[in-house]
C-alpha positions as CSV (number, residue, x, y, z in Angstrom):
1,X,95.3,75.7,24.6
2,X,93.3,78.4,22.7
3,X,89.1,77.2,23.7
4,X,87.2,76.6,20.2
5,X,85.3,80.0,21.4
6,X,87.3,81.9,19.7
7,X,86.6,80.0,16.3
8,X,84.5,80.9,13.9
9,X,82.6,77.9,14.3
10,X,82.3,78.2,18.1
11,X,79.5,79.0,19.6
12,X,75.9,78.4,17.9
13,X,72.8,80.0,19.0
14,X,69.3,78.4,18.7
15,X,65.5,79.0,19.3
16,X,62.3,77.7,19.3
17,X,63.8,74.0,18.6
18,X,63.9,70.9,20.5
19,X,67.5,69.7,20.7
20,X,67.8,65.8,21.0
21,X,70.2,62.9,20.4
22,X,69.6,60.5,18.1
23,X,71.5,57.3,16.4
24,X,74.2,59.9,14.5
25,X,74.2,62.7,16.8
26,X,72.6,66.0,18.8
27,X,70.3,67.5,16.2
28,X,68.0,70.4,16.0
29,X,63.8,69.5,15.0
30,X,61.4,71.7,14.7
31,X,58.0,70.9,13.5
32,X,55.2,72.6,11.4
33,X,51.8,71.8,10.4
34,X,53.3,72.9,6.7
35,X,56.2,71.0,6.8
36,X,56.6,68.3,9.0
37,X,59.1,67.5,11.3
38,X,62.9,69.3,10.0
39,X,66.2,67.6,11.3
40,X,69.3,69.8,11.2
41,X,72.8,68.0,12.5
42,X,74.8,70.2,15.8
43,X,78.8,70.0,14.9
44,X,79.3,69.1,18.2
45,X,83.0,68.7,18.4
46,X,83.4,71.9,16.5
47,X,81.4,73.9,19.0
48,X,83.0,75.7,22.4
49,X,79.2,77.3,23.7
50,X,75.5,76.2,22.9
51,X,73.1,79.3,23.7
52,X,69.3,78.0,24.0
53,X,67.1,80.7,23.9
54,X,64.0,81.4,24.3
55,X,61.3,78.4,22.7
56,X,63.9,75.5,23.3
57,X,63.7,72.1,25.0
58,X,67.2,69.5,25.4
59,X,66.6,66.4,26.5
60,X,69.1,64.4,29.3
61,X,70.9,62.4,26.3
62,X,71.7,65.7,24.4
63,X,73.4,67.5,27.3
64,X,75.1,64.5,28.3
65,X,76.9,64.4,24.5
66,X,77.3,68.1,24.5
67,X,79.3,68.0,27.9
68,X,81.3,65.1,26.4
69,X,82.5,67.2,24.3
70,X,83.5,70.1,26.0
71,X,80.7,72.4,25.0
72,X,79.4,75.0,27.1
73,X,75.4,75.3,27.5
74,X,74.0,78.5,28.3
75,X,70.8,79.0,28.9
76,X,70.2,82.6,27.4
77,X,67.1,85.2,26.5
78,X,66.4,86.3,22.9
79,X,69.0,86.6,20.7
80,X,71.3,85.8,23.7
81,X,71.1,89.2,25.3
82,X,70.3,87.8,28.8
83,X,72.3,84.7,30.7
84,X,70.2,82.9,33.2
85,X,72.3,79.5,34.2
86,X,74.8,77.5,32.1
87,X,75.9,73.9,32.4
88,X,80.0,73.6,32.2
89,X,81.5,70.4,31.1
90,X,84.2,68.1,33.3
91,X,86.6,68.8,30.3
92,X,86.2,72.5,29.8
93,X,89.7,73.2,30.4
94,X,90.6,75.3,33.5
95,X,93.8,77.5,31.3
96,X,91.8,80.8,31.6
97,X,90.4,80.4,34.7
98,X,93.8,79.5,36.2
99,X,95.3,83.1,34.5
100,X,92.5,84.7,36.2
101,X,92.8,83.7,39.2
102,X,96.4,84.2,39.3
103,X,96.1,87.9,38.3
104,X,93.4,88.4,40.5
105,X,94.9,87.1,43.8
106,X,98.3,89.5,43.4
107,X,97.7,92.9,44.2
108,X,100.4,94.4,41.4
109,X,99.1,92.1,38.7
110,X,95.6,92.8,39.8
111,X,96.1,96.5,39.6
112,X,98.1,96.2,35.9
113,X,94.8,94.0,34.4
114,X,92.5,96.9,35.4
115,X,94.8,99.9,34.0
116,X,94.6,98.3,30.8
117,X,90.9,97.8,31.0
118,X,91.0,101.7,31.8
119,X,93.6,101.9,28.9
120,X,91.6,100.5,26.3
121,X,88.2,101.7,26.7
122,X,90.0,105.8,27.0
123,X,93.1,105.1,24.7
124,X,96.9,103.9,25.2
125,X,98.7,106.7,28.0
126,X,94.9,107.1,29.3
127,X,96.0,106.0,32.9
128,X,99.4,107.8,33.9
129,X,102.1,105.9,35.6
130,X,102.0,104.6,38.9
131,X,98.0,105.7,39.4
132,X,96.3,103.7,41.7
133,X,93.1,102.0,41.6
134,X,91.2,105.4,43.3
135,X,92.8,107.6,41.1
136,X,91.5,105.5,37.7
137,X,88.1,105.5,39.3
138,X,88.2,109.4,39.1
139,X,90.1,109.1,35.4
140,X,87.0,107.3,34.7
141,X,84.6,109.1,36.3
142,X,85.4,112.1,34.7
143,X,85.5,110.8,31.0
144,X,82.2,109.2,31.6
145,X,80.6,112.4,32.1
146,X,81.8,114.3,29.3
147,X,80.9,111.4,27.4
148,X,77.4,112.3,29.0
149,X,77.8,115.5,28.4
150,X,78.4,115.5,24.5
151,X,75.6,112.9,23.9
152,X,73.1,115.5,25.6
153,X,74.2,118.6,23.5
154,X,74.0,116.2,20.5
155,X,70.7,115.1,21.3
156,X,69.4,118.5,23.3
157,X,68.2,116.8,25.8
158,X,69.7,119.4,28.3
159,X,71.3,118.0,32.0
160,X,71.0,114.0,32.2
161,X,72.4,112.6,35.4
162,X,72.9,108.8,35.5
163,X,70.5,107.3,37.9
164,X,69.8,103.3,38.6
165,X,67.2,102.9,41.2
166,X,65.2,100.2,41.0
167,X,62.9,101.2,43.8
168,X,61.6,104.0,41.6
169,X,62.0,102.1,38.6
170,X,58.9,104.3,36.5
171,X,59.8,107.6,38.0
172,X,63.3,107.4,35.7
173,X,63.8,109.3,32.6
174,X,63.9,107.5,29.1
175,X,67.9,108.0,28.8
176,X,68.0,105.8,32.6
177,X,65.9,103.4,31.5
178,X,67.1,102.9,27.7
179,X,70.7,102.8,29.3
180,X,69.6,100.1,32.2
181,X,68.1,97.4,29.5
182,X,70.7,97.4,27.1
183,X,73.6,97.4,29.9
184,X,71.5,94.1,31.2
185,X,71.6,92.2,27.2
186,X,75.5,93.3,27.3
187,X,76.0,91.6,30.5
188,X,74.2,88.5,29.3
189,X,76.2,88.3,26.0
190,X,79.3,88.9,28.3
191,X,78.8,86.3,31.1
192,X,78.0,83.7,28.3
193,X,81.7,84.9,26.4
194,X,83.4,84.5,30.5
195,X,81.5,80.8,31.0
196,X,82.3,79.3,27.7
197,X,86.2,80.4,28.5
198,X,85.9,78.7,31.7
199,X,86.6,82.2,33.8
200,X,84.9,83.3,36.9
201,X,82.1,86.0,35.9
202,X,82.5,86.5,40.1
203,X,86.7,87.6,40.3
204,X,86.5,91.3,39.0
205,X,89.7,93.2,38.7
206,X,87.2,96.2,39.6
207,X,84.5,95.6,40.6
208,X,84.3,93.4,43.5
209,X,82.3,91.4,46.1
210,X,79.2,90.1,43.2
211,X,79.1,87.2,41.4
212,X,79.0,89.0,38.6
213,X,82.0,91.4,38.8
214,X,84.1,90.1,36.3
215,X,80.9,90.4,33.8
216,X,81.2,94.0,34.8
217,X,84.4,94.9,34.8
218,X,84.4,93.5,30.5
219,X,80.5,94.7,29.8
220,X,82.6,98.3,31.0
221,X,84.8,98.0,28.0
222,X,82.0,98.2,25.5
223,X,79.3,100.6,27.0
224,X,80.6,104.0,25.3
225,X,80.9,102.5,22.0
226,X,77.4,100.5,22.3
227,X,74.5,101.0,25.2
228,X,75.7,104.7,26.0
229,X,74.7,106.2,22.8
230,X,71.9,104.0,21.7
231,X,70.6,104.9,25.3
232,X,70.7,108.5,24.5
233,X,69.2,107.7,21.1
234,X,66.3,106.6,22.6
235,X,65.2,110.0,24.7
236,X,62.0,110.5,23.6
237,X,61.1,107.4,23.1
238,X,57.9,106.0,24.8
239,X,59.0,102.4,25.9
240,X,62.5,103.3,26.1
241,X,63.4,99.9,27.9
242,X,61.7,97.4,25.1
243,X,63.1,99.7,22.1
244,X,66.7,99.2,24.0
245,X,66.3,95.8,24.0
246,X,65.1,95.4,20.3
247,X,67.8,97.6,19.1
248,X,70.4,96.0,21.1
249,X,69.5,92.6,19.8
250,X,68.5,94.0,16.1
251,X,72.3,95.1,15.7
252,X,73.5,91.6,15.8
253,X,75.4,92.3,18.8
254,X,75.8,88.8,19.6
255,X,77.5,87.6,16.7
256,X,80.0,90.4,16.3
257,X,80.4,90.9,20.2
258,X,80.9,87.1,21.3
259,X,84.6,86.7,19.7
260,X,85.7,89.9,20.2
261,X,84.9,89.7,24.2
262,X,86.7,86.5,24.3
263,X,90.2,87.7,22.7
264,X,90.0,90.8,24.8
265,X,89.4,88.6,28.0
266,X,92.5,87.2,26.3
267,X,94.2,89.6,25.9
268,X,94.0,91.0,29.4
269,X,94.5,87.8,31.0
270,X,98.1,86.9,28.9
271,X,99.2,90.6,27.6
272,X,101.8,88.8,25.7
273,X,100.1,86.7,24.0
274,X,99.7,87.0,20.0
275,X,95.5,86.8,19.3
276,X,94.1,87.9,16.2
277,X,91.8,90.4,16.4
278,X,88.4,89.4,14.9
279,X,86.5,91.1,11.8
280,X,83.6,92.7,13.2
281,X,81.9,92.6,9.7
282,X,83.2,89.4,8.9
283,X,79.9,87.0,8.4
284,X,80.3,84.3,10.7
285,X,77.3,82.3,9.6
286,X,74.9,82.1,6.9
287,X,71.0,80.8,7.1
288,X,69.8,77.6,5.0
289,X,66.5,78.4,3.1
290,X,64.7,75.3,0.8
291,X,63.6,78.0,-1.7
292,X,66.5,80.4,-1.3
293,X,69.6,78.8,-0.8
294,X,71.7,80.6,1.3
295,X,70.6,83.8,3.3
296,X,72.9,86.2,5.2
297,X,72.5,85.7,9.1
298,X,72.6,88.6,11.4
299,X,69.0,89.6,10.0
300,X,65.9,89.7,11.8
301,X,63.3,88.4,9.2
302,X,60.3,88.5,11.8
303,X,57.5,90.2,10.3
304,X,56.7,91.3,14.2
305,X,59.4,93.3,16.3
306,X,59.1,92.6,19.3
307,X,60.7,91.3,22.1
């Protein structure tokens, strides 16, 4: 009962197409004034999650053949780093969202799924025995800012307090608002990992009462090791939240990120259960060229960065 996301041929992320069903199948055309109109065939039945970004138009017949066959759309910014809505088929299957809910509604089960989110963003033993939910907040808390700490005395920025206020959004310091935009493309990439499993991005084992708390509680897993110090990276910086954004994106965060989110949701969900862990270097997916055959994907081959 393992959902096709986890596959190497699971999820496909497309831009600036038109996606539309024809007499074979859903295809991908985009047209040129150089070229003409270019078909490429979607593997439908191979895919678990369809992200449309920005540039792309489905029509009615597309979706309807995507949902037939299981597949997740998710409506997603550039290079998938934002979610905005996602269509979920009759026959995505309800396994994951059944765990979920079944750890989330039991206080003790509840409590083990968040130690070992504590557990394996600070290491194995990280959480001591028989801690309660307020005393891994504090744990947390306090590794956090060291973590804050070290990253200003490696980057001699001096004192940086986190601060998130959107009412004085400009007043913020580079660091704050660096560390706001890429936190927003990792919850994006996240909630698109929790809707193609079938999970509830709004049952969070620790964060609660948002429909987004589950999309928190995972995004939390990753921010030391990715928006935290590309944040501080980005200090003097003059437009720290675009640079966040292109970086983010530029790292290929969606390719590597998308598999590994889903077998850690796994993972948490059914502890016992044997997943392989996926190669974060491993190249999931290679670009066709006419000229040049086949080119690594992963690479941003715009002569313009920006985003």
């Amino acid at each position: 009962m393992l959902p096709r996301i986890a596959d190497s041929l699971s999820f496909l992320y497309l831009d600036i197409v038109r996606v539309v069903q024809d007499d074979t199948g859903v295809c991908a055309e985009i047209t040129s004034a150089d070229r003409g109109t270019e078909t490429v065939y979607l593997p439908t039945a191979a895919l678990g999650c369809v992200l449309l970004g920005p540039g792309t138009s489905i029509t009615a017949r597309a979706l309807a053949t995507l949902a037939r066959h299981g597949t997740t759309v998710v409506i997603a910014g550039a290079g998938g780093v934002r979610c905005y809505a996602a269509a979920l088929p009759d026959s995505l299957t309800t396994v994951w969202l059944e765990r979920q809910v079944r750890a989330w509604a039991d206080d003790t089960s509840r409590l083990a799924v968040a130690t070992a989110m504590y557990e394996q963003r600070f290491g194995r033993g990280a959480a001591p025995a028989g801690s309660n939910l307020a005393q891994l907040r504090g744990f947390e808390g306090d590794r956090v800012k060291a973590l804050y700490r070290l990253l200003a005395q490696q980057h001699r920025i001096g004192r940086f307090r986190r601060n998130y206020d959107p009412k004085s959004w400009d007043t913020q310091d580079p660091v704050n608002l660096a560390l706001s935009s890429a936190n927003t493309c990792l919850y994006g990439i996240v909630h698109a990992a929790i809707l193609a499993l079938g999970c509830s991005p709004a049952l969070g084992f620790i964060h609660s009462g948002n429909q987004q708390a589950f999309v928190y509680d995972i995004a939390d897993l990753y921010k030391a090791e990715l928006t935290i110090p590309l944040a501080f990276s980005l200090h003097s910086s003059q437009y720290p939240e675009a640079d966040a954004r292109r970086s983010f994106r530029d790292g290929l965060q969606l390719f590597r990120l998308l598999p590994r989110i889903v077998t850690d949701i796994q993972r948490l969900l059914e502890p016992g259960q044997q997943t392989a862990t996926p190669d974060p270097e491993e190249q999931l997916v290679d670009l066709w060229d006419p000229v040049s055959g086949v080119l690594p994907g992963g690479v941003n081959y715009s002569t313009e960065q920006t985003l």
